[in-house]
N, C-alpha and C positions, 0 to 999 in steps of 0.2 A: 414300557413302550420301546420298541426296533428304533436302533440309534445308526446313525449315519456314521458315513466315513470318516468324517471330520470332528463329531463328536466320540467316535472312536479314539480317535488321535489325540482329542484333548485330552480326554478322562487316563488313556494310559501315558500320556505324555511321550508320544511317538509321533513321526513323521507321517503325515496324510498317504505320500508313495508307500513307506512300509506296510502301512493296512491296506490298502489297496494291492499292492503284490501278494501278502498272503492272501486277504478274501479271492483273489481272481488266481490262486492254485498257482503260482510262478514263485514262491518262499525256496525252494530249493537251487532253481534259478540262478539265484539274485544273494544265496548266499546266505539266508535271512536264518539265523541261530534256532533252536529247538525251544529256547526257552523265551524267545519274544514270539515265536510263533504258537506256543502253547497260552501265551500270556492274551494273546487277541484270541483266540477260540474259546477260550474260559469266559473270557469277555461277554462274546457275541453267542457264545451259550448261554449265558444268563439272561440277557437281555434281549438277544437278537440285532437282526439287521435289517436295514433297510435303503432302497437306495434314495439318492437325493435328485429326483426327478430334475429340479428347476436349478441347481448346482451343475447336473451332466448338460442341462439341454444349454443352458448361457457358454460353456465349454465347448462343446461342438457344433451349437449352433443348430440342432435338431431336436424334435422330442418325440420323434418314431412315435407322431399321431395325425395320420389323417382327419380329412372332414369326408363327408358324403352329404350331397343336399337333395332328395328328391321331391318331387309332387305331393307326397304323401302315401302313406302308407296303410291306407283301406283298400286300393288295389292289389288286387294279390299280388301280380307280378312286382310292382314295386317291394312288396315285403319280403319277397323271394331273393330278389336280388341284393336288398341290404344287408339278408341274414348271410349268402355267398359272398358278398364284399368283407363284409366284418368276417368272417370264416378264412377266407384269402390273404386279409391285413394281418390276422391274427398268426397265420400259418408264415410268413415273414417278418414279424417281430412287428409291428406297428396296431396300437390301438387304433378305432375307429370312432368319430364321433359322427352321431347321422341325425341331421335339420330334415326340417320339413317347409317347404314354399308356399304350400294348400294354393299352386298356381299364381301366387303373387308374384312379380318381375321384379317387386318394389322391397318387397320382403326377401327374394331371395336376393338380391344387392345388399342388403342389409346383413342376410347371412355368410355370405359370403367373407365383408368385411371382420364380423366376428370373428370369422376361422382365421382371418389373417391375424388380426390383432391376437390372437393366442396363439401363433406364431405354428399352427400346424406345420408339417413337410409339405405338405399337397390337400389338393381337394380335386374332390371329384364331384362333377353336377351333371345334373338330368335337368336341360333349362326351360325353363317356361316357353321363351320366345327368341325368334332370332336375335329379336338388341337387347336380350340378357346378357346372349352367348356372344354377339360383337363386343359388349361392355367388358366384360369379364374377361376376353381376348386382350383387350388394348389397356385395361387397367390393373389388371391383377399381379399381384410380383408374388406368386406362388403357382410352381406346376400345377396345371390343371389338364384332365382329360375327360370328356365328357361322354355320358352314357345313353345308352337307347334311342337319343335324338342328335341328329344333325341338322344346321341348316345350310350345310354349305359352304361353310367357312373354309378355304383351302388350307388356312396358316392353324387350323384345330390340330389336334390328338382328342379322338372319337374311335368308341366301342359302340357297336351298333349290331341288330338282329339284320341278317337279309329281308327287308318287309317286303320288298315287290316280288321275288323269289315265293315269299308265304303264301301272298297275295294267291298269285300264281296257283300254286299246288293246290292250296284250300278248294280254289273253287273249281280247277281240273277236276281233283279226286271225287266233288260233289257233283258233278253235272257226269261223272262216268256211270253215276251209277243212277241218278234220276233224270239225266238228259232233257232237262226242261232248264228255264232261265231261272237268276237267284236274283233277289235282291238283296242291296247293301246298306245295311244301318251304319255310317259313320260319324262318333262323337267326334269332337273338334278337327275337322279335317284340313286345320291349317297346319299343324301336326305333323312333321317328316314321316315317322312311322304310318299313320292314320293313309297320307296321302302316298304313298309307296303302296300298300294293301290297296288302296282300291287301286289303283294302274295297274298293279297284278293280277286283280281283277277281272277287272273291264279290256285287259289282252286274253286271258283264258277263254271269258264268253267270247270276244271274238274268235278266235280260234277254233273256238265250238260251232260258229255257225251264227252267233245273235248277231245283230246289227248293232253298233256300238252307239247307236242313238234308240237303243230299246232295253239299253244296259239300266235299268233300276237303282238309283243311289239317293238314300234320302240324309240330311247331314242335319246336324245337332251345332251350338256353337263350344260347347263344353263337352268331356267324357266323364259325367258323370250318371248315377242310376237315375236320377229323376228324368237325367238327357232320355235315355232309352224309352221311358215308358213314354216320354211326347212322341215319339218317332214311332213309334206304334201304335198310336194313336192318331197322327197325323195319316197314317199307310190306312188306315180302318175307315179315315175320312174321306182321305181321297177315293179306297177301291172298294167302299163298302163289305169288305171282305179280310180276311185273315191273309197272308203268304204261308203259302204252304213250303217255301224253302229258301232260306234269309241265310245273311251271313253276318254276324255284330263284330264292328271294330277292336275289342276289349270286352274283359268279362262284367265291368260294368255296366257297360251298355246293355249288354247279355241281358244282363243280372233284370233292369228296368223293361224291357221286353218280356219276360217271364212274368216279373211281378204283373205288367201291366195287362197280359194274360187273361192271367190266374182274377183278377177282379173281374174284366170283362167278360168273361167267357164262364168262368165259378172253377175251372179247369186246364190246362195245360194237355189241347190234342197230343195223342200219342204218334199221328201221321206227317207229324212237323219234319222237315230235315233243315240241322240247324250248322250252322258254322260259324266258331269262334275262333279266335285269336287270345294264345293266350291260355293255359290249362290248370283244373283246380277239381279237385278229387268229387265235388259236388255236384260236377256233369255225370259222376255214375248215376245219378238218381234221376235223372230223367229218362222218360218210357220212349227215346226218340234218336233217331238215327243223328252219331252229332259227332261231328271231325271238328277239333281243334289243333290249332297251333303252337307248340308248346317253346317257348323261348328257354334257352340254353343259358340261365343264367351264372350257374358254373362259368363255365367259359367266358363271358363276359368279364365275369370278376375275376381269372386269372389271367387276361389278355390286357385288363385294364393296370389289376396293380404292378404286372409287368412292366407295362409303359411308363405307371408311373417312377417305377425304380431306376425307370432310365432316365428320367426329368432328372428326378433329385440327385443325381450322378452328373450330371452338368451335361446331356447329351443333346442338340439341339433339334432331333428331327421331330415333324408331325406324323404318329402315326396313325394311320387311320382300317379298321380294321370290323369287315363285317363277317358275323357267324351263322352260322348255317341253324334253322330251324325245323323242330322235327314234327311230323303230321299224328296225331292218336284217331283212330277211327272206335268209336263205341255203335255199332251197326248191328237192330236189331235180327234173332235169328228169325229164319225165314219158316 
């Protein structure tokens, strides 16, 4: 078994600083003789090394491990972006440990506490709801900067997508090329992200010419798959008819409008024009003109654990910082 510094020290009967100067390459330094320094390598060749995690972190008062708490991770984009944060932490020396909420306010209060009591550096959270994110403001003694969602908080540090910017382009780019009205499937649209997308929306069709009281938004109270297939079903209730050109909140949503489809109808029309938010290699496979949203979660995760290396560094400002999102057009050929 890999012996620690201190167990090093004991077994050769050396000073804890001696092994530590040599294992950390400074023995010539400091003076350290040829024959005490061949005496720890013989050592720690045989046996190995290792470090003493909970020995360094009581010592400095760090243990170079974030937390990460999201919604969950059956949404792509969520799993995108933990696998870019954990890539980001890791590429800066800091492990990452990453919770899940599954949307509970009560739960992630809970997780949270966790992360503290194991005395992470930092934590980062995607919050359920605004008085997660107020809570976790005014209670938490651990840098926190939060992801994908804002609600406003001025005294935050938040990483966020441009949503009303998406909003925006999604349904420009759609209506340039079908010039007819879209409707909008929106899961939980109390949602900062959710409600940013459609205000980008519902300015594009104006823009185009609709009347902003003929703008089509039908809302879910959750964004999950079952959300979508009611919303398509509710649309088929109301207009005894399919839409021939929608836009869904997330690929969840997406995802329950297809399924919901695919039952109703035995098939997936090929003449749908469809628009998502949010991008996943499984839109190749549909026969239908389809512009998504693709969130830059790279960037997200290096502009996030930036900020947080400036917390943990004792810097007091909030930053707050939104990234630009890129449009995929799959457009069948003509």
């Amino acid at each position: 078994m890999a012996k620690t510094v201190e167990q090093i020290s004991s077994a050769l009967n050396l000073s804890i600083t001696t092994v530590r100067l040599v294992l950390n390459g400074q023995a010539e330094r400091y003076r350290i003789s040829q024959k005490t320094q061949k005496k720890i390598q013989d050592y720690v060749n045989k046996y190995g090394y290792t470090i003493n995690h909970i020995a360094r972190s009581l010592k400095l008062n760090k243990t170079e491990t974030l937390g990460l708490i999201v919604p969950n991770l059956s949404n792509p984009f969520f799993s995108s972006l933990a696998e870019s944060m954990e890539l980001s932490c890791r590429s800066k020396g800091y492990r990452l440990m990453i919770c899940c909420t599954h949307n509970d306010p009560e739960h992630e209060k809970k997780l949270l506490a966790s992360l503290e009591e194991r005395n992470v550096d930092g934590i980062f959270v995607v919050p359920v709801t605004e008085e997660t994110q107020m809570y976790h403001i005014k209670t938490s003694n651990k840098p926190i900067v939060f992801l994908d969602r804002d609600f406003a908080q001025n005294d935050s540090s938040w990483v966020v997508s441009d949503n009303f910017e998406s909003g925006y382009a999604l349904t420009s780019s759609m209506f340039k090329l079908i010039q007819k009205p879209i409707v909008f499937f929106a899961g939980a649209p109390i949602l900062p992200p959710v409600k940013e997308r459609i205000a980008g929306f519902i300015s594009a069709m104006v823009e185009n010419g609709i009347d902003k009281k003929d703008c089509e938004v039908f809302y879910s109270q959750t964004d999950l798959v079952n959300d979508g297939e009611l919303l398509m079903k509710e649309y088929i209730e109301t207009h005894n008819d399919i839409p021939q050109n929608f836009i869904a909140s997330s690929l969840p949503i997406l995802e329950g409008i297809i399924s919901f489809l695919r039952q109703h109808l035995g098939y997936i029309p090929d003449n749908l024009n469809i628009g998502a938010f949010d991008e996943h290699i499984m839109l190749n496979f549909l026969a239908n003109n389809i512009w998504s949203m693709k969130q830059n979660d790279k960037d997200i995760a290096e502009n996030a654990i930036a900020i947080m290396n400036n917390k943990i560094s004792g810097e007091k400002s909030s930053d707050q910082i939104k990234i630009k999102t890129e449009i995929i057009s799959r457009l069948k050929k003509k």
